[in-house]
N, C-alpha and C positions, 0 to 999 in steps of 0.2 A: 504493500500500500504506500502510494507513494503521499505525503502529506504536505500542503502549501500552505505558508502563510501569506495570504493575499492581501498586500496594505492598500486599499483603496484608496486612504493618504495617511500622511504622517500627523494629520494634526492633532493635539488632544486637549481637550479644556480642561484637564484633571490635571492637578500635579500632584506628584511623588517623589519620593526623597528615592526610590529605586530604582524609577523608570532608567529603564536599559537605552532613551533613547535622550539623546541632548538635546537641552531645550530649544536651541534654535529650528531643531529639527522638528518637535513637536508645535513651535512658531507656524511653518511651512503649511500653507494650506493649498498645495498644490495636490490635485484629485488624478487618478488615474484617468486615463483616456479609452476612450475603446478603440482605438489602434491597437495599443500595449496590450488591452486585457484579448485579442482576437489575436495576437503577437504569444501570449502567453498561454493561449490555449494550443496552438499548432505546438508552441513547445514540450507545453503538460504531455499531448498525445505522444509527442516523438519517445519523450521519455517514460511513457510508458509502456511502447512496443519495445524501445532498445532493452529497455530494462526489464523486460516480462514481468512487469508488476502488474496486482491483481485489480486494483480499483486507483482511484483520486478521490483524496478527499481535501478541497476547499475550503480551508479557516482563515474567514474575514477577519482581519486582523489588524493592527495597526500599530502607533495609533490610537487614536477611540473611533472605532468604524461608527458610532450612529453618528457623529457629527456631520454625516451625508444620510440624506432622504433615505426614506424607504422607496421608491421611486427609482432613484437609482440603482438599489439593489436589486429591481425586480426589474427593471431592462438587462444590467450587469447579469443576468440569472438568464435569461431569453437567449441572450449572447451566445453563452457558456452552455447553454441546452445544446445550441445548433453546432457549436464549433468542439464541444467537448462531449459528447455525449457520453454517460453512463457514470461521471462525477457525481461526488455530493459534496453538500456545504454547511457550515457550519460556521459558527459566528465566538469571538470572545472581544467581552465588552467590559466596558466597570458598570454600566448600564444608566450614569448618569442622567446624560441628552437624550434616555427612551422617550419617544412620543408615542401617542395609542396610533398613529400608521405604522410604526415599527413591527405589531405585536403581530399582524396576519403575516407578516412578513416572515418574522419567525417560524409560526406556528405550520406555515406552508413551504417553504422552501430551506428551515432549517431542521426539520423533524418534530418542532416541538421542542428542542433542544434547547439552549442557550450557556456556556460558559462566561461567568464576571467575575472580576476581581476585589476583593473585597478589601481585606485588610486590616490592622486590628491598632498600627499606630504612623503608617506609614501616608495616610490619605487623610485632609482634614477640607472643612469648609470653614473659614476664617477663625482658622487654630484649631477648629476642635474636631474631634475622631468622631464625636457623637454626633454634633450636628452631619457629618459627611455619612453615620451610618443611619441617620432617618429620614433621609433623603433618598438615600438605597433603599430603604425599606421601599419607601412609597413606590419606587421604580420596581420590585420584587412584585409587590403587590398587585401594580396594574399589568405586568407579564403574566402572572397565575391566573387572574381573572378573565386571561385570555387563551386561558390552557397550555402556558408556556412551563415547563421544568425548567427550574433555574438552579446552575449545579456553582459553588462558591469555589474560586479558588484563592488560597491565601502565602505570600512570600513571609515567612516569620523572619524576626531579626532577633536582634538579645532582647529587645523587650517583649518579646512572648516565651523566652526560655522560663520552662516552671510553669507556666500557664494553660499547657496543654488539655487537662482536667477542664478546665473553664471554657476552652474552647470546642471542645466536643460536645459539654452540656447548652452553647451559645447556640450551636449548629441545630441541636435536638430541638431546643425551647422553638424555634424558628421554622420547624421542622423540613430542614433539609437532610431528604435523605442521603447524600452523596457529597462529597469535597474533594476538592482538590490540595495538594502542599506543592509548590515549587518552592527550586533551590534560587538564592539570596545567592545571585551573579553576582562578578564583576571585573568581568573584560573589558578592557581599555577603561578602566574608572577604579573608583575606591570610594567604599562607604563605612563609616564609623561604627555604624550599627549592624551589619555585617556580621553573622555568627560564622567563627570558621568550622571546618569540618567536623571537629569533635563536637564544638555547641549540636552543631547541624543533627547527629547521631545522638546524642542526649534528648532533646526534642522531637525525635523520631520516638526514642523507648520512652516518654512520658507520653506521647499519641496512642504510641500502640499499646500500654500499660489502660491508657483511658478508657479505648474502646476495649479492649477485650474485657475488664472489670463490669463496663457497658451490657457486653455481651452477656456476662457470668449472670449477670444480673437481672435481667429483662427480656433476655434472647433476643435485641436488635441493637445495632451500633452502626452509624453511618460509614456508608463505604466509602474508606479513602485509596485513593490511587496508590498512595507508595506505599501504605501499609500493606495493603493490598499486593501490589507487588514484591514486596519483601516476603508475604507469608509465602505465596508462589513458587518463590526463588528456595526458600529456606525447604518448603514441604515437596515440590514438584522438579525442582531443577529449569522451569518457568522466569525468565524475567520478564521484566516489565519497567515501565515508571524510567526511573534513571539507574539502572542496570540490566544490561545488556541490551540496550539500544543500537540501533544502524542508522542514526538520524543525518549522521555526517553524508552518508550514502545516498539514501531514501528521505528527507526534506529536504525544500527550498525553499528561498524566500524571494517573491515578488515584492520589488520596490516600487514605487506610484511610478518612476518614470522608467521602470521596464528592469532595470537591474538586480544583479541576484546576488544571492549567499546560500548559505545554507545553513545558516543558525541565526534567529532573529536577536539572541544577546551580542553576535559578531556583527552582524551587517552596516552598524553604523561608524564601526573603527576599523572596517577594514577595506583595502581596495575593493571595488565587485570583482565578482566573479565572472562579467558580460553581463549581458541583456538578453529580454529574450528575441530582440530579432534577432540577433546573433544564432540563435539554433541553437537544439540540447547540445549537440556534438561540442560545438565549442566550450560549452559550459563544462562538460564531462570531463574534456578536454585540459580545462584550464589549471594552472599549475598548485594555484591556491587552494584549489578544491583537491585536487591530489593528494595536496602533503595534509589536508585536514582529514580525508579517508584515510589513509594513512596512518596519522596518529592516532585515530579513535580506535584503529584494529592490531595496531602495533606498540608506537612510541609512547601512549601515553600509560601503556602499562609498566610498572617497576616492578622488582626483582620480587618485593614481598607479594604480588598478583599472582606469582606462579606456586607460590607454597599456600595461598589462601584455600579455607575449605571451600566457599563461594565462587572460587576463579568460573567455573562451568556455567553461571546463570549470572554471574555480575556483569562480567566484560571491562570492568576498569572504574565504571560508570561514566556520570559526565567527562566526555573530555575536554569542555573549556576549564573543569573545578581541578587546579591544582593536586595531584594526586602524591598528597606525604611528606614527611619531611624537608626530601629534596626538594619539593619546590614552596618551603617555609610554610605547609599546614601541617598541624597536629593531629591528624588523622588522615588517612586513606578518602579518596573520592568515593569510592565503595559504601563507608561508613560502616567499615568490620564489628565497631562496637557496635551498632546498634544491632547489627544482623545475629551478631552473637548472641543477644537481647532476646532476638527473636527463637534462635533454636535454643537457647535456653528452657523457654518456656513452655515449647513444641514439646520437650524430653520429659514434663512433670505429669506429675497424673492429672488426666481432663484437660489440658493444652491442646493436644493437638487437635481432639475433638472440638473446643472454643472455635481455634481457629479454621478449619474445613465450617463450622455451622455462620464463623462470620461471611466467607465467600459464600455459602452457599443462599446468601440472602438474593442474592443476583440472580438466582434461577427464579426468583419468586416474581420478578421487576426485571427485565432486560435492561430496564433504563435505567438501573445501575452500571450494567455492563457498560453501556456507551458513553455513560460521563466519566468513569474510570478511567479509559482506554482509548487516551487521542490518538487518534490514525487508524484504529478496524484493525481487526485482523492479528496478527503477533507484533504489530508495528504500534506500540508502546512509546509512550514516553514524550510528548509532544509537550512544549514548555507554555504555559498559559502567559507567563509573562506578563 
């Protein structure tokens, strides 16, 4: 599966102390063209015969894509029928700028679906988190009332280490069944609040410490992606989430004026990688995309990847995330401890049964499955950003 991030623009009325993109960029209200995106589609197809990939899947992305019409997405979408066919699309928003035309917009050409980002200290409306999260609410609100599933993703920093408990109980009260955690980038930048690897793997084992207590307790706990993937990884030899990823390979990122990458926390500090009139081939081709397939299957593994018990379902994990000492984090990209965490608990009596009953909640609800699992199919690990 091959997975797009399609930035219809860069622009975004939201600020964030994390956004992966600079601010002049998110300045930029220049909108894709339908040259590019008709440009983008012959691409999409080429690479997915070169590449015998099984489907495209389309995440509007940005950005904050609603700061453009629904309107536009629903021409963008006609487009992309005729020149792309047998794609799907999907959308990840903060959902600020939703209007009620957004919501059939959703509900019909995004499944029903919708990915936003939420956040817990990193997003405010004039200073404050609360004012920015009732604001959200109302935006959540009028999506549900339109039969929209809104699936929450959150980037923790140090001020949620410890917090984990509260925010599994924030998620339930709220009732969303499903969440997201991405990893707290940062390529070509630096941020103060930034957990490094180890924080990152602590905050994993107070999540999964949460829901599974959740679990013990009530027989339900929201499905999160990495936990999720870690129990996979730990019980099946399955990865998922941010290990054992092919993203370096199998994503790309469309930029408004046609250029690419292939990871959207890269795209803005690094030369492109072409455009897509340029053609896949050139893309496939090009040198930067090389050495970064490359690293995710090779170089970015170290010496202690090959004595790991995890090596067969990790893959290194991220490889923009510094992986160890050598490259000055205190922990593995992997997050050995927390995984450790994980088979720890799998080995106790009634563990492993918790955890096969917390997956098995997704057989109850598909729509767990799909907010879990950006990109279909064994193609994992898609960054909400």
């Amino acid at each position: 599966m091959i997975l797009v991030y399609m930035k219809a623009t860069n622009r975004c009325n939201v600020g964030c102390t994390h956004c992966y993109l600079p601010l002049e960029v998110r300045a930029d209200k220049t909108r894709m063209t339908d040259e590019v995106l008709t440009a983008s589609a012959a691409f999409l197809s080429d690479m997915r015969n070169f590449g015998r990939h099984d489907g495209i899947q389309v995440l509007w992305h940005g950005g904050e894509p609603l700061v453009l019409s629904a309107d536009w997405y629903w021409k963008a979408g006609e487009l992309l029928d005729r020149e792309l066919p047998g794609h799907v699309e999907s959308m990840q928003t903060s959902l600020i700028p939703l209007r009620p035309e957004h919501v059939p917009l959703m509900r019909e050409r995004f499944g029903g679906l919708v990915g936003t980002s939420v956040d817990f200290s990193q997003r405010m409306i004039g200073g404050s988190v609360e004012a920015y999260h009732k604001l959200w609410q109302k935006k959540v609100d009028m999506a549900r009332d339109g039969g929209i599933e809104i699936i929450p993703g959150i980037v923790p920093t140090t001020n949620e280490l410890g917090r984990e408990e509260w925010i599994v109980d924030w998620m339930v009260e709220r009732r969303f069944a499903a969440f997201n955690v991405d990893r707290y980038n940062a390529y070509g930048t630096s941020f103060p609040d930034r957990p490094t690897n180890l924080q990152h793997s602590y905050f994993l084992m107070g999540l999964f410490e949460a829901l599974m207590a959740r679990m013990e307790k009530t027989g339900f706990a929201p499905i999160n992606g990495a936990i999720r993937a870690s129990i996979t990884g730990v019980l099946y030899g399955v990865g998922g989430d941010r290990w054992g990823g092919t993203c370096m390979n199998d994503f790309v990122v469309v930029e408004p004026d046609g250029s690419l990458n292939n990871c959207p926390d890269k795209s803005s500090f690094e030369e492109s990688y072409g455009n897509v009139r340029d053609g896949y081939k050139a893309f496939a081709g090009n040198k930067f995309r090389r050495k970064w397939v490359r690293h995710q299957g090779l170089t970015h593994k170290e010496s202690h990847c090959f004595t790991c018990e995890n090596q067969h379902f990790c893959g290194s994990g991220c490889p923009i995330t510094p992986n160890g000492a050598a490259h000055g984090e205190d922990e593995c990209s992997g997050y050995r401890t927390y995984l450790s965490a994980v088979r720890r608990f799998s080995e106790r009596p009634g563990g492993r049964e918790t955890m096969i009953a917390y997956l098995d909640q997704m057989k109850k609800d598909s729509t767990l499955d799909r907010a879990t699992r950006y990109g279909g199919g064994d193609n994992q690990g898609a960054c909400a950003a």
